[in-house]
N, C-alpha and C positions, 0 to 999 in steps of 0.2 A: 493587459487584460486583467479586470479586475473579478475574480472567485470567488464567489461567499458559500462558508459550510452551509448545509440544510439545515429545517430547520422546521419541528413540529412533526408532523407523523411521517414527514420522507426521513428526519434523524432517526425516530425511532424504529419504521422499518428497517433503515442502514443498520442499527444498532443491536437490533433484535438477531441476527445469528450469536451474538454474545451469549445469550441463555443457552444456546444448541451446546457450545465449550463447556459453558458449567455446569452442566446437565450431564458431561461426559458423550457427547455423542456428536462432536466434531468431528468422527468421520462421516458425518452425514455431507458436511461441504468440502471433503476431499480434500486434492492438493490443490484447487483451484485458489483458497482462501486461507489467512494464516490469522491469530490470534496473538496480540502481538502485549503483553504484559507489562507494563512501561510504569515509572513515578514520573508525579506531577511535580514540575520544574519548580511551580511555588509552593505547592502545599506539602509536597512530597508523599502524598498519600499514592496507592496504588490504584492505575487505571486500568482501560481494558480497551483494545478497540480491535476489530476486524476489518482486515483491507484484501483486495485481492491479489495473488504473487504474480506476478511479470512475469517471474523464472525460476525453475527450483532449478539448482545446481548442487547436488551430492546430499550434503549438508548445510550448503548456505541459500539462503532466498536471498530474493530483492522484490521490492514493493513500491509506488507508487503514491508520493503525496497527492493524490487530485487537488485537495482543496488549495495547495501552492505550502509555501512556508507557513503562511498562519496557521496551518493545523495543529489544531494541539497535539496529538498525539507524535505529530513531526518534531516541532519545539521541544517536548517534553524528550523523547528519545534524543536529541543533538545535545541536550543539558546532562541526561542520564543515559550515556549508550549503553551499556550492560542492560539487559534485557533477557525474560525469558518470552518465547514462542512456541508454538502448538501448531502445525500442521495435519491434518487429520484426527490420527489420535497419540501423535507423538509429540514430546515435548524437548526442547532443546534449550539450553542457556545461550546465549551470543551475544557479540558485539556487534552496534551498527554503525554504519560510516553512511553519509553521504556520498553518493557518485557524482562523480564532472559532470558539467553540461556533455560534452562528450561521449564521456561513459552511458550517461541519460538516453542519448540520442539513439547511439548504436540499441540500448535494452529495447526502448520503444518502436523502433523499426522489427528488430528480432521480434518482439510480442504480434504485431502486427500483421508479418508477414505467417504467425503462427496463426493466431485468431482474429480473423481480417472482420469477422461480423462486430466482433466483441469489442476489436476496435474503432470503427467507425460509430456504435453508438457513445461508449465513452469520450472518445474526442468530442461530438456535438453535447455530450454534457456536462461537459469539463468547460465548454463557452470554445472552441475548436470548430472546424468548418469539420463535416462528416463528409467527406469526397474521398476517403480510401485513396488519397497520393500520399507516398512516399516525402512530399517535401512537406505536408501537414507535420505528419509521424516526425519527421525531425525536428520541427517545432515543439511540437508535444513536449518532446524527449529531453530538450533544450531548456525548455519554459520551467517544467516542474521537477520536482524535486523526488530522486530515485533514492533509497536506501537499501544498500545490500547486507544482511544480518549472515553473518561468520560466528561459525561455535569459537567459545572461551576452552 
């Protein structure tokens, strides 16, 4: 199945909680949402992107490539894993790793069975059938690509 990033004013609504972070008022989007501070793999210049957290766990997230491997900010982080992130209004340095298809699967069922609304319209726009089954979710979970960010 083939994902293409957005692209025109649906990028730049995606794009636009980025102001809220440097604005200083990223606790306006809670722990739902993390700010994640990443170099660009070619240029090496500094990026920015906001995606939503799958799971907080203590001090570590995990986060969710939608767009699949091509995202840039996925690529960019697999090339450069030291990263710093922003949760609310807290800032954290970490390393990220990729999760197993595996690991993928289990997080995405775990999100799922947490936020069943949230996940059934993402799955339908992710290119996913939106039927709220457990064997979709493990698909999901399978397909894309999970990154879990652990403090340095």
């Amino acid at each position: 199945m083939t994902r293409t990033a957005p692209t025109g004013l649906t990028r730049w609504l995606l794009r636009a909680p980025i102001g809220l972070y440097r604005a200083r008022l990223g606790f306006l989007m809670g722990h739902r949402f993390v700010l994640i501070h990443h170099t660009g793999r070619v240029s090496g210049r500094p990026r920015d992107v906001v995606v939503e957290v799958v799971r907080e766990d203590g001090d570590s997230v995990v986060v969710c490539s939608g767009w699949g491997e091509g995202s840039q900010w996925f690529q960019n982080v697999m090339a450069h894993p030291d990263v710093v992130i922003e949760v609310a209004s807290s800032r954290c340095e970490v390393r990220g790793r990729q999760l197993s298809p595996d690991e993928g699967e289990a997080e995405m069922l775990d999100y799922a069975h947490r936020h069943p609304s949230a996940a059934r319209r993402l799955s339908g726009y992710m290119g996913f059938p939106a039927d709220g089954r457990d064997e979709t979710y493990r698909e999901v979970g399978r397909s894309l690509p999970f990154v879990r960010f652990d403090p340095r």
